[in-house]
C-alpha positions in Angstrom: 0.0 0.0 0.0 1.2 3.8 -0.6 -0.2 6.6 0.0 -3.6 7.5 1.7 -6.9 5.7 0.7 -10.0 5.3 1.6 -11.8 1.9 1.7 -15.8 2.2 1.6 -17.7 -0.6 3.0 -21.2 0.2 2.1 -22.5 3.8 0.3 -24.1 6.1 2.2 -26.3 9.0 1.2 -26.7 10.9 4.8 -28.8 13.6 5.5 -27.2 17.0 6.1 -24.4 15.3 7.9 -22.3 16.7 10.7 -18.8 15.1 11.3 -17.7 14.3 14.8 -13.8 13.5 14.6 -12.3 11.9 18.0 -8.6 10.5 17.4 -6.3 9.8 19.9 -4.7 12.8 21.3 -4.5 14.9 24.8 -6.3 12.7 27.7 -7.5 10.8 25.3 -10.6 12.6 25.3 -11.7 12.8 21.5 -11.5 9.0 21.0 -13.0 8.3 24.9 -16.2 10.4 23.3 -16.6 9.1 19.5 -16.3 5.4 21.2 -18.7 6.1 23.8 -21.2 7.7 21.0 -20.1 4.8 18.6 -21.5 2.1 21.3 -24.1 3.9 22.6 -25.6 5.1 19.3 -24.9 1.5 17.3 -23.2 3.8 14.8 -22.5 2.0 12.0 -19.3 1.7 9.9 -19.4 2.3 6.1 -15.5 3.1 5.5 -12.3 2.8 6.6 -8.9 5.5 6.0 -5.3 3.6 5.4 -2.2 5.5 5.3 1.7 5.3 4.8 1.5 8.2 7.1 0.2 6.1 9.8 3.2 4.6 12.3 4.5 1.1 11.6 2.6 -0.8 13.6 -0.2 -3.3 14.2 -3.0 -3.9 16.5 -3.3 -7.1 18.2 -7.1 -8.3 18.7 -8.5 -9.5 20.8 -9.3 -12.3 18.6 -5.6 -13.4 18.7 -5.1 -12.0 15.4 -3.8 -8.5 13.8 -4.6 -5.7 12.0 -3.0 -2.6 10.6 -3.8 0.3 12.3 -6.7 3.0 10.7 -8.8 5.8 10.8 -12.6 4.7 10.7 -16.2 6.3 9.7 -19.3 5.4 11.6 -22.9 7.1 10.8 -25.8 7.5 13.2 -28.8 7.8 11.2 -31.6 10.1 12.9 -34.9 11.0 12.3 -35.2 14.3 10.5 -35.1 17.3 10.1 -32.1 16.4 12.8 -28.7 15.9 10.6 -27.1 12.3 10.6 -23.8 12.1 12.2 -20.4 11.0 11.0 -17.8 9.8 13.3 -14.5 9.5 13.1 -12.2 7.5 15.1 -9.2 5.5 15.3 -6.0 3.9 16.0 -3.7 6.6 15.3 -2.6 10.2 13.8 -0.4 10.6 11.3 3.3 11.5 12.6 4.7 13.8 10.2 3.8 17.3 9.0 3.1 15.9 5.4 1.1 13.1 6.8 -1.1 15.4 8.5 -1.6 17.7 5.8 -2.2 14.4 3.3 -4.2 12.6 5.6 -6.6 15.5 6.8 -7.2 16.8 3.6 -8.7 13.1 2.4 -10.9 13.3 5.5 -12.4 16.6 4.6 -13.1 15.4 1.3 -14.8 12.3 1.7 -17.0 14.5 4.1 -17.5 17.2 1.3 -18.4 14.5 -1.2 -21.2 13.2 1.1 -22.9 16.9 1.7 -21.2 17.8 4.8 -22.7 20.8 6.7 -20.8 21.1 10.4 -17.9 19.8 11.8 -16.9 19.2 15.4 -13.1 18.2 16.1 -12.7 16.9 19.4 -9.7 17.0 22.3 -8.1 17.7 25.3 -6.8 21.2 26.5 -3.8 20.4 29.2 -4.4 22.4 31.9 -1.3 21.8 33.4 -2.9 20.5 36.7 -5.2 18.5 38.7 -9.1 19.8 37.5 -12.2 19.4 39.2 -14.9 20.2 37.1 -13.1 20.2 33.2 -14.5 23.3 31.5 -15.1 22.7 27.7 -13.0 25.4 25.7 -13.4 26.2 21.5 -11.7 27.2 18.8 -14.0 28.2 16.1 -13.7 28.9 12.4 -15.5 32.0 12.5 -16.9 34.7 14.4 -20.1 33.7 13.3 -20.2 30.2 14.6 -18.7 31.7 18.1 -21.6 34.1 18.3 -23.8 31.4 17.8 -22.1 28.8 20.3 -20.4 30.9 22.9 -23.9 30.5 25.3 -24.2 27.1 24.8 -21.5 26.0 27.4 -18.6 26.7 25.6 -15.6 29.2 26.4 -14.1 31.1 23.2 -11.5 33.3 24.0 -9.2 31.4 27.0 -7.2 29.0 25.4 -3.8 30.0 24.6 -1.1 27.8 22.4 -1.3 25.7 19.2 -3.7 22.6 18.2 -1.5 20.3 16.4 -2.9 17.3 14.2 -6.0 16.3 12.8 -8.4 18.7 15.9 -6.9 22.0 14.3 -6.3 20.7 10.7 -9.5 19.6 9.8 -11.5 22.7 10.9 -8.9 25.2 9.7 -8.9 23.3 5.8 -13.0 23.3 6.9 -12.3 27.0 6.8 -10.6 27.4 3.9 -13.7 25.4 2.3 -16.3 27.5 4.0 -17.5 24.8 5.9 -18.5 26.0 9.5 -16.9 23.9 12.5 -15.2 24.5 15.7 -12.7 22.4 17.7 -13.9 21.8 21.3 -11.4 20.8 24.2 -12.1 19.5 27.4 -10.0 21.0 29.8 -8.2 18.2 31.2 -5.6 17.0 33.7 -2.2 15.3 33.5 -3.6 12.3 32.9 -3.3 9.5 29.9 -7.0 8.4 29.8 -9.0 11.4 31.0 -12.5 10.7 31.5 -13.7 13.4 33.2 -13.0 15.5 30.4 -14.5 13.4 28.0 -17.5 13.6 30.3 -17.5 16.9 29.7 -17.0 17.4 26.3 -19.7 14.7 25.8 -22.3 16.5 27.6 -21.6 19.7 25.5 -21.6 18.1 22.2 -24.9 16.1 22.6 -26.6 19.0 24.0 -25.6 21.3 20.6 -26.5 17.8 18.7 -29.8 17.4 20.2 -28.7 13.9 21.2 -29.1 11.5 23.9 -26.7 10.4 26.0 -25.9 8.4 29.0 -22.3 9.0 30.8 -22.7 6.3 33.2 -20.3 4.2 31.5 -17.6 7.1 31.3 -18.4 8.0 35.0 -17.0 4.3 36.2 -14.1 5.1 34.2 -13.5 8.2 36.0 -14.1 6.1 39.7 -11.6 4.2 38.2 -9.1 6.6 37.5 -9.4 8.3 41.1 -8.5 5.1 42.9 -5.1 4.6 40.1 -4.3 8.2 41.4 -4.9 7.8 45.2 -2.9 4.7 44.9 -0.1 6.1 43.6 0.4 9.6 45.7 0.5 6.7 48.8 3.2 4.6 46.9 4.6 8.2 46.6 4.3 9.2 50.3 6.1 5.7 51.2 8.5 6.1 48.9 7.5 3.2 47.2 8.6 2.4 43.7 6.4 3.8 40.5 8.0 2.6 37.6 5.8 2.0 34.8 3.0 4.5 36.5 2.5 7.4 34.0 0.0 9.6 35.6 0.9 12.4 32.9 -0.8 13.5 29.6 -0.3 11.5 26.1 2.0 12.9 23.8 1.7 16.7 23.5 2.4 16.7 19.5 -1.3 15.7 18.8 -4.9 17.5 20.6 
């Protein structure tokens, strides 16, 4: 395989769509809410993105067997006049500035070619500390779409920095296509898998979406978390060994 391609499964002809992309990033938080919204929803996958841009690797299964690692596209279908909704998820990023660029831009227009109206990119916003109750922060392609968003629990205006990979890209080519969107961020601690702020960020999006959702499943995760923590500020206090603990954010190079 070279290059970037994209394999449909079945053809879809959505209504009004709105794409939700979640890839791995900051706390984890984009993928933590398109999986949640995949499951909960029964979204249903109609293609799949394979790149040389991708790292060298392969998922193991849990089947005992492998598979090279992707991007994916799930649709919820709804009931109109509500817009169906594509969701993006996956393995990986691409890990160079051309891979970005080349992958992103085939993401944005597979979604053009199926009528896309809206686009949310989703990630984490490192806070650089421990957070109670994560805020949800936006970037926005317009003035317009902050006017129209900025009461509707998100915070324009406080974030401060870059967005690197596909949560910046893919609304700033949006942009460039006139193609509203906004990146939102859930401000979140130093943590690998951050579930509170996926909480969060959930909870916004569904309420803009008009979509129902139920967080118990990410609210066990974050019960989860806590004890991991607790338990290792003790093993701290002792002076206990923590090798292998990570209690810090994924890689910074991706949102």
């Amino acid at each position: 395989m070279k290059g970037t391609i994209i394999v449909k499964h079945k053809e879809v002809k959505p209504y009004k769509p709105v794409l939700v992309v979640g890839l791995p990033g900051i706390g984890y938080v984009g993928r933590l809410v398109a999986l949640h919204l995949i499951k909960e929803h029964k979204a249903e996958k109609f293609a799949t993105l394979y790149s040389d841009r991708f790292p060298y690797e392969v998922i193991m299964t849990k089947k005992g067997t492998v598979r090279i690692a992707n991007n994916r596209f799930y649709l919820i279908k709804r009931k109109r006049p509500e817009s169906d909704i594509i969701l993006l998820t996956g393995d990986v990023q691409a890990t160079t500035s051309e891979g970005q660029y080349e992958v992103n831009t085939k993401i944005l227009e597979l979604f053009k070619s199926l009528g896309g109206t809206f686009i949310y990119t989703l990630g984490g916003y490192n806070s650089g500390a421990p957070v109670q109750n994560p805020k949800v922060f936006g970037s926005a392609t317009s003035l317009k779409v902050v006017e129209k968003f900025k009461e509707r629990g998100i915070i324009f205006g406080q974030t401060r920095g870059s967005i690197i990979g596909s949560a910046g890209l893919i609304i700033a080519f949006a942009k460039a296509e006139k193609i509203d969107g906004m990146c939102l961020m859930g401000e979140s601690s130093l943590l690998n898998v951050d579930a509170a702020a996926a909480k969060s960020v959930t909870k916004v999006l569904a309420d803009n979406l008009n979509l129902d959702v139920d967080t118990s499943h990410l609210d066990a995760l974050i019960d989860k978390t806590a004890k991991a923590l607790k338990e290792f500020e003790e093993k701290i206090k002792v002076g206990e060994g923590t090798e292998g603990i990570q209690p810090s954010g994924s890689p910074s190079y991706i949102r």
